[in-house]
CHARMM internal coordinates of N, CA and C (Angstrom, degrees):
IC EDIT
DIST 1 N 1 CA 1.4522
DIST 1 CA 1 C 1.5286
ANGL 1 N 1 CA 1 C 110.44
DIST 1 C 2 N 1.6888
ANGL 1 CA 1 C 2 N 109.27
DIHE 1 N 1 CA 1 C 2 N -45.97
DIST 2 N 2 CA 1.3774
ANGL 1 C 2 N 2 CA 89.05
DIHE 1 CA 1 C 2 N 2 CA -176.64
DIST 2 CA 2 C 2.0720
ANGL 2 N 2 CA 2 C 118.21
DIHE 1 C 2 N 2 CA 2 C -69.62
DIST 2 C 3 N 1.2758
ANGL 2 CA 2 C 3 N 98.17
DIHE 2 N 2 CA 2 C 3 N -35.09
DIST 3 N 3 CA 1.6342
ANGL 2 C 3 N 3 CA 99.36
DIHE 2 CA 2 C 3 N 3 CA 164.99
DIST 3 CA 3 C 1.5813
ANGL 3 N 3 CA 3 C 114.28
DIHE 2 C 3 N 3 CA 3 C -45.53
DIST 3 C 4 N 1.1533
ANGL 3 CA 3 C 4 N 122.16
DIHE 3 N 3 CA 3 C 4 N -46.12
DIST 4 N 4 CA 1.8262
ANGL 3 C 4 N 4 CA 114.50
DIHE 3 CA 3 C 4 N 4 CA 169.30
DIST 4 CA 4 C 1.3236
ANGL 4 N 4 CA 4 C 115.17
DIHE 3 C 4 N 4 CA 4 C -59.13
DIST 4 C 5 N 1.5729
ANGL 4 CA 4 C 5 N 118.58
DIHE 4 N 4 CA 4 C 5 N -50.66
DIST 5 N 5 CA 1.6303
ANGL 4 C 5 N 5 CA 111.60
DIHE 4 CA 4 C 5 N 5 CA 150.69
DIST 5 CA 5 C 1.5039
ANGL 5 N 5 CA 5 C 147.75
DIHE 4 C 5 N 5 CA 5 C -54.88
DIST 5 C 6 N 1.4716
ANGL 5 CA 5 C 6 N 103.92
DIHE 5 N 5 CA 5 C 6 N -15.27
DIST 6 N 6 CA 1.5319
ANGL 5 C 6 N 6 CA 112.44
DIHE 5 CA 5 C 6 N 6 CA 170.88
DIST 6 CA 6 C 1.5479
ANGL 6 N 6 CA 6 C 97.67
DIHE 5 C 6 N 6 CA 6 C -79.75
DIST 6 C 7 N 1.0791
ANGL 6 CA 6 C 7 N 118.81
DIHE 6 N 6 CA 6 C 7 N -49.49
DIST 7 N 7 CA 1.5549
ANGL 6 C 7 N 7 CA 122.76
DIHE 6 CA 6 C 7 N 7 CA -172.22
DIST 7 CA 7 C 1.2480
ANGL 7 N 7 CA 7 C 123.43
DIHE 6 C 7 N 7 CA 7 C -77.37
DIST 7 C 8 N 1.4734
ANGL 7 CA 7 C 8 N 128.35
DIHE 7 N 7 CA 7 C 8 N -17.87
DIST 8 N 8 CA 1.2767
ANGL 7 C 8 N 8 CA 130.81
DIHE 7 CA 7 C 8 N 8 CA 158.73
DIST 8 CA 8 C 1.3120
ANGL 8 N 8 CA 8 C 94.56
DIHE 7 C 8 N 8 CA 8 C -82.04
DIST 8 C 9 N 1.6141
ANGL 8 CA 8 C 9 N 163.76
DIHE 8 N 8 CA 8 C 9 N -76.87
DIST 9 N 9 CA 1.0602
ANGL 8 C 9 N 9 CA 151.72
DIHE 8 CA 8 C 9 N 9 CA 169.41
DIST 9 CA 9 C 1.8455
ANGL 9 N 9 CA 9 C 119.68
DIHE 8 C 9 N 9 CA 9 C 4.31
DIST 9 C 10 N 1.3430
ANGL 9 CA 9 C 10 N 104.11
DIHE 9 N 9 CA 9 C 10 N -63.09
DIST 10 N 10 CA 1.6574
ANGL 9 C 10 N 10 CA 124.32
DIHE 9 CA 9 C 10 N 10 CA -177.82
DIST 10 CA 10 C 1.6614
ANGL 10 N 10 CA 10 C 102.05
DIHE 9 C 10 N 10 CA 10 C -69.87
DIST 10 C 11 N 1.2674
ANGL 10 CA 10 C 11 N 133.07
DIHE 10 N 10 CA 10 C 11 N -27.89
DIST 11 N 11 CA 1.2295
ANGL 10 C 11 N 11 CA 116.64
DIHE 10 CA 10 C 11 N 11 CA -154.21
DIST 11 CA 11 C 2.1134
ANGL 11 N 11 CA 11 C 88.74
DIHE 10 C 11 N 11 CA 11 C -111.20
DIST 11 C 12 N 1.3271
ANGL 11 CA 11 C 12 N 84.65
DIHE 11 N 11 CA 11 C 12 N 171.69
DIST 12 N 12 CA 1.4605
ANGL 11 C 12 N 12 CA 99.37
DIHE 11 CA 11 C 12 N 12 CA -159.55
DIST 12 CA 12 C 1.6190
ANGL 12 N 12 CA 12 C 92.95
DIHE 11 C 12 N 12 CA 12 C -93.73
DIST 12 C 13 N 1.5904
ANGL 12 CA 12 C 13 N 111.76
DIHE 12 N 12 CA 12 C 13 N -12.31
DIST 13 N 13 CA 1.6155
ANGL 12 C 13 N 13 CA 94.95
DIHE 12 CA 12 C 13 N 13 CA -171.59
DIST 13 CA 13 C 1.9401
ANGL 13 N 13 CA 13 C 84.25
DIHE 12 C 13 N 13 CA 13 C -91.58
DIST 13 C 14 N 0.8763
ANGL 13 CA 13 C 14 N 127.10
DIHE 13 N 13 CA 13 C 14 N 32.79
DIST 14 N 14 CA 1.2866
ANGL 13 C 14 N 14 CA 125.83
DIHE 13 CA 13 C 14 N 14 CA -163.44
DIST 14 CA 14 C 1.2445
ANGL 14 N 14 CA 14 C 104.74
DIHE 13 C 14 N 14 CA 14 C -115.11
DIST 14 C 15 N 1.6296
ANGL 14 CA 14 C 15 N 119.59
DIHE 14 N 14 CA 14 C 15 N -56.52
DIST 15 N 15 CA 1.3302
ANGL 14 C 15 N 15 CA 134.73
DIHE 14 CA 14 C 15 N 15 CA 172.17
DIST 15 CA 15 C 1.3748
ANGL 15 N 15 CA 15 C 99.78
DIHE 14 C 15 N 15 CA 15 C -63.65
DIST 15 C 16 N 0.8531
ANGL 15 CA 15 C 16 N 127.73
DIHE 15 N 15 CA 15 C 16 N -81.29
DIST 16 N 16 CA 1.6725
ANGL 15 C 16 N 16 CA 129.23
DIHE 15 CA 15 C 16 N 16 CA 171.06
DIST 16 CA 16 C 1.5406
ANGL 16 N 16 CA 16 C 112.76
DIHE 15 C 16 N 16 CA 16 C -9.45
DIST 16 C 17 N 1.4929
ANGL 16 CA 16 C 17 N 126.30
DIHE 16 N 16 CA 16 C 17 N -56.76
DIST 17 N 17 CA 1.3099
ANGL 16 C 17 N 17 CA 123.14
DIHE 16 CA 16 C 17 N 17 CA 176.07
DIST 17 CA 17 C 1.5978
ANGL 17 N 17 CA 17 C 117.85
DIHE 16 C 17 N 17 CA 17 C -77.96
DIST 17 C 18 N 1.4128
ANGL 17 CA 17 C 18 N 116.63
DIHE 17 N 17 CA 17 C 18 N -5.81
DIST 18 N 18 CA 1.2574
ANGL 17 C 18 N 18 CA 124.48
DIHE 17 CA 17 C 18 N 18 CA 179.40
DIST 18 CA 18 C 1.1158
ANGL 18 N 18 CA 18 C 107.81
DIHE 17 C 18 N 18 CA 18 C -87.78
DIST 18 C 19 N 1.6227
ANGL 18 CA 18 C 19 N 128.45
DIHE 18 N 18 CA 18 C 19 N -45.41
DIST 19 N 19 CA 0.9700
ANGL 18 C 19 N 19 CA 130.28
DIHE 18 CA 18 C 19 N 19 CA -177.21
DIST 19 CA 19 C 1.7201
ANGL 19 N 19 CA 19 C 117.53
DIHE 18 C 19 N 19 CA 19 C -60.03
DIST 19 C 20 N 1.8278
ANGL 19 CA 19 C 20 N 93.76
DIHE 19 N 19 CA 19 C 20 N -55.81
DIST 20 N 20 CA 1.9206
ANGL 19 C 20 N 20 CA 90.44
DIHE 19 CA 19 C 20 N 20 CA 166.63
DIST 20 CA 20 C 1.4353
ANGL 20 N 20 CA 20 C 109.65
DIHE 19 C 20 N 20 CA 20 C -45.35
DIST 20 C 21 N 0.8292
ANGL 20 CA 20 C 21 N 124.49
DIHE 20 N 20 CA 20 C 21 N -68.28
DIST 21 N 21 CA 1.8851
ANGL 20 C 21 N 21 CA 140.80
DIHE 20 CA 20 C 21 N 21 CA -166.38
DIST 21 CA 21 C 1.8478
ANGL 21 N 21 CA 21 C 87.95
DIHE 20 C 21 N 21 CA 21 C -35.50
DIST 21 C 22 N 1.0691
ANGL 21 CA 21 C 22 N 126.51
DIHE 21 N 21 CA 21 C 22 N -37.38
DIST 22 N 22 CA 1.5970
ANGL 21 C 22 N 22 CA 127.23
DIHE 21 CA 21 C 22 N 22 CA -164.10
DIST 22 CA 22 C 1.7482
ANGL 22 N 22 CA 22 C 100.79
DIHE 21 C 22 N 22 CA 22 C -83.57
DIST 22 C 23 N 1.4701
ANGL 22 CA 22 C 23 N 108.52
DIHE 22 N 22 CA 22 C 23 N -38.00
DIST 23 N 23 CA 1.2530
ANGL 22 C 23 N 23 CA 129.33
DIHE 22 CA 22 C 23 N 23 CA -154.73
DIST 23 CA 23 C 1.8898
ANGL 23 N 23 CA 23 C 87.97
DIHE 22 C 23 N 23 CA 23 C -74.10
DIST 23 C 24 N 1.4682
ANGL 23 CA 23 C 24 N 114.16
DIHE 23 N 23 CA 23 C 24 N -68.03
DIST 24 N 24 CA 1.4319
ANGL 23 C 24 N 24 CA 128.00
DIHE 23 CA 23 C 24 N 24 CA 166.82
DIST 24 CA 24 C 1.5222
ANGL 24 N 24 CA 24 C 103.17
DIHE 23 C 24 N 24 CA 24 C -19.43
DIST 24 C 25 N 1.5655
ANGL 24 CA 24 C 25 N 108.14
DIHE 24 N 24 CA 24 C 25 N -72.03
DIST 25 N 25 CA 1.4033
ANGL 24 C 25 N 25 CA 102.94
DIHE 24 CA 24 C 25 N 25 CA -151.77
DIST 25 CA 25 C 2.0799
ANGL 25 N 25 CA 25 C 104.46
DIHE 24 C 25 N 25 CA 25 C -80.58
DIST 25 C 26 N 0.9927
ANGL 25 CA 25 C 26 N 118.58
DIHE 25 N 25 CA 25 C 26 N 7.65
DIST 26 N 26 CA 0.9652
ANGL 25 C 26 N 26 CA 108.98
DIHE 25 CA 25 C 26 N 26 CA 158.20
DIST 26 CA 26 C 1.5307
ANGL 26 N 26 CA 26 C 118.96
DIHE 25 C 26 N 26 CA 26 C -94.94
DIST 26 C 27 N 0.9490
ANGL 26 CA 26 C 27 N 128.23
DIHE 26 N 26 CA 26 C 27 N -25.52
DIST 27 N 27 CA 1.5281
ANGL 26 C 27 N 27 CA 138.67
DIHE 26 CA 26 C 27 N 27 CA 173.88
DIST 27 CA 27 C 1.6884
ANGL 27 N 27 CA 27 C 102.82
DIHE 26 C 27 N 27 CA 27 C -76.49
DIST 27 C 28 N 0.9405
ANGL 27 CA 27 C 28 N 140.58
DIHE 27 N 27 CA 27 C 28 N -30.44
DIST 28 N 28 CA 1.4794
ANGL 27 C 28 N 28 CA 135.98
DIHE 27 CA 27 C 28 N 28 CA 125.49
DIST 28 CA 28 C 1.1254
ANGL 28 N 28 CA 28 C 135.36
DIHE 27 C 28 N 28 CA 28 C -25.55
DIST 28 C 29 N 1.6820
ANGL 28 CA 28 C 29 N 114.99
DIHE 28 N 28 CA 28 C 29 N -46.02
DIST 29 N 29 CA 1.3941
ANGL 28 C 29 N 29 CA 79.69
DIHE 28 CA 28 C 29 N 29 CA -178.67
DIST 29 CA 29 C 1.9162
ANGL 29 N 29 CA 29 C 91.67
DIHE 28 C 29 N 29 CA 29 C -115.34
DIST 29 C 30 N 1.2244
ANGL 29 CA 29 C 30 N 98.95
DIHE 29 N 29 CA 29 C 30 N 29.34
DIST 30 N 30 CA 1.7883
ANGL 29 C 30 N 30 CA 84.37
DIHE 29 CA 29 C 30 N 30 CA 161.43
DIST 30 CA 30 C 1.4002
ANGL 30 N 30 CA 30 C 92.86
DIHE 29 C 30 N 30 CA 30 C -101.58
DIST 30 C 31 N 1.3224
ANGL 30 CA 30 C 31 N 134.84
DIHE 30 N 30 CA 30 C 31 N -23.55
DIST 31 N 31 CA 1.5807
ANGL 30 C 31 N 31 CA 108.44
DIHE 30 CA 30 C 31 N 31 CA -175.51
DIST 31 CA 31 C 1.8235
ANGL 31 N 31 CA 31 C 106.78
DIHE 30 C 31 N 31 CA 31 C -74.96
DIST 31 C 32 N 1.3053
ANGL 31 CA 31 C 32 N 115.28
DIHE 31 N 31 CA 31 C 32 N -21.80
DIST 32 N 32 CA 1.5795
ANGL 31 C 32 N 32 CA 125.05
DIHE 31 CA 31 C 32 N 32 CA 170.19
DIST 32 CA 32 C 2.0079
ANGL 32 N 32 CA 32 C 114.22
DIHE 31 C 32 N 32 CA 32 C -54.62
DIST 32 C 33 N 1.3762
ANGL 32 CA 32 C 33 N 86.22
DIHE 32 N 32 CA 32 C 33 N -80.23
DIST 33 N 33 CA 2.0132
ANGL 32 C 33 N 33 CA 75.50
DIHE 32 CA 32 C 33 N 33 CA 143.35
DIST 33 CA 33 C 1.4367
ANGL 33 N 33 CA 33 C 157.51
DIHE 32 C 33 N 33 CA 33 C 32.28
DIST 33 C 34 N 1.4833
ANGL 33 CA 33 C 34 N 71.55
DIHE 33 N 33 CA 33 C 34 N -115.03
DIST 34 N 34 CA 1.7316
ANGL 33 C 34 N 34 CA 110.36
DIHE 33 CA 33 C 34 N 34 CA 157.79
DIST 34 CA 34 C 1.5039
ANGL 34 N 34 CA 34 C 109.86
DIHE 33 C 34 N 34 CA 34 C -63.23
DIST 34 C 35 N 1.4696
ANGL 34 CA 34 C 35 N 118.65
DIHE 34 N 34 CA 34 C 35 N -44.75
DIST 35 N 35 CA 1.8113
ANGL 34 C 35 N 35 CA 102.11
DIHE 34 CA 34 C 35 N 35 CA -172.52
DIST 35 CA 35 C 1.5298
ANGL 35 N 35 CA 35 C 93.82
DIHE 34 C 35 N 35 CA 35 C -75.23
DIST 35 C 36 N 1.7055
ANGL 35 CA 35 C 36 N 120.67
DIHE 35 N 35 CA 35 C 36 N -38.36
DIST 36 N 36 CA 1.4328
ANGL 35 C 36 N 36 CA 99.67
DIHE 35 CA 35 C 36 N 36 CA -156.63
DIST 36 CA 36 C 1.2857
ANGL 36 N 36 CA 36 C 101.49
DIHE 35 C 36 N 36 CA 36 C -68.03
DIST 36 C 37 N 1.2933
ANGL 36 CA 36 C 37 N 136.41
DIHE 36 N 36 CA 36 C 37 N -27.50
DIST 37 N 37 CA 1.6198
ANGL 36 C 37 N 37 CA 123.74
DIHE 36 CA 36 C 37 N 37 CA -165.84
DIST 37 CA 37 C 1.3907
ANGL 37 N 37 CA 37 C 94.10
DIHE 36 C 37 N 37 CA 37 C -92.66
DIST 37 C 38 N 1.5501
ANGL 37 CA 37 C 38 N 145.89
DIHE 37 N 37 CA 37 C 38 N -4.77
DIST 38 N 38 CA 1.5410
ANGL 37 C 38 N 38 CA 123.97
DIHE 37 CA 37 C 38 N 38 CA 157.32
DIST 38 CA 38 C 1.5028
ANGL 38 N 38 CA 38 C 95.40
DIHE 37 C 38 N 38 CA 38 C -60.46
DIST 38 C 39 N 1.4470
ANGL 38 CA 38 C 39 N 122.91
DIHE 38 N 38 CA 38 C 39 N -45.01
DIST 39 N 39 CA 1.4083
ANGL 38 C 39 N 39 CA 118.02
DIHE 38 CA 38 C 39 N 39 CA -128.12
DIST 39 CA 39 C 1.8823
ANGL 39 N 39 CA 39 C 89.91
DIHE 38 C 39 N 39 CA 39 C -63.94
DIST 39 C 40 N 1.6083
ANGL 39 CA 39 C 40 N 102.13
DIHE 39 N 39 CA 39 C 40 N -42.88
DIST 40 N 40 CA 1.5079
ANGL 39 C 40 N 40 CA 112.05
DIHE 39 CA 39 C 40 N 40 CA -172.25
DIST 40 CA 40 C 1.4839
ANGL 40 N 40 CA 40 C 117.93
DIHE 39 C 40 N 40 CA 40 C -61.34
DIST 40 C 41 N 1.1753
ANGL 40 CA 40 C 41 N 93.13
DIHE 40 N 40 CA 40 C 41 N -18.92
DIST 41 N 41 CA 1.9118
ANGL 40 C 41 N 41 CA 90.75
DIHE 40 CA 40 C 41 N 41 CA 167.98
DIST 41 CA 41 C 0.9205
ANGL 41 N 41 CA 41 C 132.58
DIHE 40 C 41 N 41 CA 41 C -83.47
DIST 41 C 42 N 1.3810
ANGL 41 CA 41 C 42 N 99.13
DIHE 41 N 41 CA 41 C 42 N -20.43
DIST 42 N 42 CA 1.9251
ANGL 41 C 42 N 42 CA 120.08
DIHE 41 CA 41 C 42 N 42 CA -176.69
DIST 42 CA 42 C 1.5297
ANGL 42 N 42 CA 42 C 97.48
DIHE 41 C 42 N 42 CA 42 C -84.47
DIST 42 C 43 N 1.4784
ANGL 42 CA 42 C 43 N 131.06
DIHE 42 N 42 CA 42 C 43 N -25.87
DIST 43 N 43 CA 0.9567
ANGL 42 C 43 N 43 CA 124.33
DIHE 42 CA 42 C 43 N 43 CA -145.78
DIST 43 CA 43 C 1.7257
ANGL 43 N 43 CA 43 C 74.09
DIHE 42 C 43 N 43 CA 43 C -94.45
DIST 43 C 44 N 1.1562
ANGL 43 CA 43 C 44 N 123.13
DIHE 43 N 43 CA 43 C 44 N -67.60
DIST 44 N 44 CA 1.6321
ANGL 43 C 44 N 44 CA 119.93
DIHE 43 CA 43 C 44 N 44 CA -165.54
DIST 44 CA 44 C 1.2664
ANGL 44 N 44 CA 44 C 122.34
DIHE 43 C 44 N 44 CA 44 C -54.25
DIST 44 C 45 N 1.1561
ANGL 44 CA 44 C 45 N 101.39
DIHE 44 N 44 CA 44 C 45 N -18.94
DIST 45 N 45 CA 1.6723
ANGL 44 C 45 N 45 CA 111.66
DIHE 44 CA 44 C 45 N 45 CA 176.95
DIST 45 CA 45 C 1.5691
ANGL 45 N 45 CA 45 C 110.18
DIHE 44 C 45 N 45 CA 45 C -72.41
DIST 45 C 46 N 1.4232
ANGL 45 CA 45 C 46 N 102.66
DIHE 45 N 45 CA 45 C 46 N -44.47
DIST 46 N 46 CA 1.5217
ANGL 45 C 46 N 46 CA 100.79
DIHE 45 CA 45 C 46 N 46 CA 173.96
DIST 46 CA 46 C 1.3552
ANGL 46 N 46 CA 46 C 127.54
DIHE 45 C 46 N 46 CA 46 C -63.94
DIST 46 C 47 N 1.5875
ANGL 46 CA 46 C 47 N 108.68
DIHE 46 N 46 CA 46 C 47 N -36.79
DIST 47 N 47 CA 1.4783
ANGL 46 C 47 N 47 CA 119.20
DIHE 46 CA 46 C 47 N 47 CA 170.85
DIST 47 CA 47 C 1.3015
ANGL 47 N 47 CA 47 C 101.29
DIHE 46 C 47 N 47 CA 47 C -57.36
DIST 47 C 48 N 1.5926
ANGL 47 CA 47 C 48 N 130.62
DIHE 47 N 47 CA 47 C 48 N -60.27
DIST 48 N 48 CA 1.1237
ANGL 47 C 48 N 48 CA 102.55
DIHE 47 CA 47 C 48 N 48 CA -171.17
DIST 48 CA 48 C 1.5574
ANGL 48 N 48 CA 48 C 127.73
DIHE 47 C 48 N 48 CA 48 C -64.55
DIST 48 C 49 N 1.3368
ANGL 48 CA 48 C 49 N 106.62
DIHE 48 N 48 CA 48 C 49 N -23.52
DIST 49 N 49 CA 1.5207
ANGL 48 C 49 N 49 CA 100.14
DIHE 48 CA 48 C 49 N 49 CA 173.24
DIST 49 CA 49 C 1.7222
ANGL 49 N 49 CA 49 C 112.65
DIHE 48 C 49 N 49 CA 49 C -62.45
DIST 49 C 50 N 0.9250
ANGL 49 CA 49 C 50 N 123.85
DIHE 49 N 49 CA 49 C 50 N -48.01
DIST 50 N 50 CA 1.3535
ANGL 49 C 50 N 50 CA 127.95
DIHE 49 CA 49 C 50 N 50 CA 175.07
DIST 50 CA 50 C 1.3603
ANGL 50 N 50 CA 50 C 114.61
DIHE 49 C 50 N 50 CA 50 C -48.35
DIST 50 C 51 N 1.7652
ANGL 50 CA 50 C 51 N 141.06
DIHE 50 N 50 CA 50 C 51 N -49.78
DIST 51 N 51 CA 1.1689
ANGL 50 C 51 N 51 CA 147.44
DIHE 50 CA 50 C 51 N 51 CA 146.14
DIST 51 CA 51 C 1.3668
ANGL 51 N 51 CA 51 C 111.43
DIHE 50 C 51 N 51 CA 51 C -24.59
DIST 51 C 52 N 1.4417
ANGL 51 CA 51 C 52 N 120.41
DIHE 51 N 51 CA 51 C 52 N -52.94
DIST 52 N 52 CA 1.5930
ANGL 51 C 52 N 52 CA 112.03
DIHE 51 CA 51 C 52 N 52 CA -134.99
DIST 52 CA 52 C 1.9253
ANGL 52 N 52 CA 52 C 92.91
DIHE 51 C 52 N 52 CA 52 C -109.30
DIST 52 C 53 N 1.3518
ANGL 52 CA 52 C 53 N 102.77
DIHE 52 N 52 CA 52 C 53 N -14.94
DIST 53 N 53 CA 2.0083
ANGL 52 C 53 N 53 CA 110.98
DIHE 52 CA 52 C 53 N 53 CA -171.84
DIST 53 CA 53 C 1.4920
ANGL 53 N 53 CA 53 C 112.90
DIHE 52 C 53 N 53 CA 53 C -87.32
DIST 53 C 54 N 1.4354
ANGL 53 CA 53 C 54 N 116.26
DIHE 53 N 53 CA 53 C 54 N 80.02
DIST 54 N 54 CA 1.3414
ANGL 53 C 54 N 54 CA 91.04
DIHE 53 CA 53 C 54 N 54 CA 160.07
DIST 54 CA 54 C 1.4070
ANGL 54 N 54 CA 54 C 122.47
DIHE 53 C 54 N 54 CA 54 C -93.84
DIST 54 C 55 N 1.5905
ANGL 54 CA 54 C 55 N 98.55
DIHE 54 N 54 CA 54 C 55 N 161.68
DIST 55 N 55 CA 1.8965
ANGL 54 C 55 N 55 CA 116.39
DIHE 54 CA 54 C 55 N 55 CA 157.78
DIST 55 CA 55 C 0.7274
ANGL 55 N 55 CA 55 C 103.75
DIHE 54 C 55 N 55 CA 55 C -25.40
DIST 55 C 56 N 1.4808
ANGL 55 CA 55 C 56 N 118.12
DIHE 55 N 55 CA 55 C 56 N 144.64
DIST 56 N 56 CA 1.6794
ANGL 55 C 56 N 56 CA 124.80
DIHE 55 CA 55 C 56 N 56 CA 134.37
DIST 56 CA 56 C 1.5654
ANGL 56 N 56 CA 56 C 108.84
DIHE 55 C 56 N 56 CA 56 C -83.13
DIST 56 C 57 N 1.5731
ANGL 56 CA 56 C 57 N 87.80
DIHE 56 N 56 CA 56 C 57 N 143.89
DIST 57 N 57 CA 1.7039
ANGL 56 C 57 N 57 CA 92.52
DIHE 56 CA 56 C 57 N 57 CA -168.33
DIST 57 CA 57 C 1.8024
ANGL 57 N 57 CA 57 C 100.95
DIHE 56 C 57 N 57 CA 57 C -89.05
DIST 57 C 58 N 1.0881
ANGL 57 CA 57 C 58 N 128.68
DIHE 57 N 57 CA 57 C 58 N 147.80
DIST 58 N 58 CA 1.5848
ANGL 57 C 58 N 58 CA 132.18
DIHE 57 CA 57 C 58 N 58 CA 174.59
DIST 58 CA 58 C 1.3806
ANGL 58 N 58 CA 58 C 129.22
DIHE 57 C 58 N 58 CA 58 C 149.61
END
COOR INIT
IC SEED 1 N 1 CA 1 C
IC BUILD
């Protein structure tokens, strides 16, 4: 294993896939992010609807 890693290391199709692989995991966690801070808006938005809605009584 480490010989498949010395040699993907040295070769350029090596850097090349490391670099995507870097490229991926940053586009990961900005799309992570992005859902968690929708998720928190959705979440407060609902609270406030829930706070602020009452029944009609009848």
């Amino acid at each position: 294993m480490r010989h498949f890693l010395a040699q993907l290391a040295k070769s350029k199709r090596g850097a090349t896939a490391i670099e995507y692989g870097l490229i991926v995991a940053l586009v990961a966690i900005v799309c992570m992010t992005a859902i968690n801070s929708m998720a928190t808006r959705t979440t407060d938005m609902w609270d406030y609807v829930q706070t602020n809605v009452v029944p009609e009584e009848g």
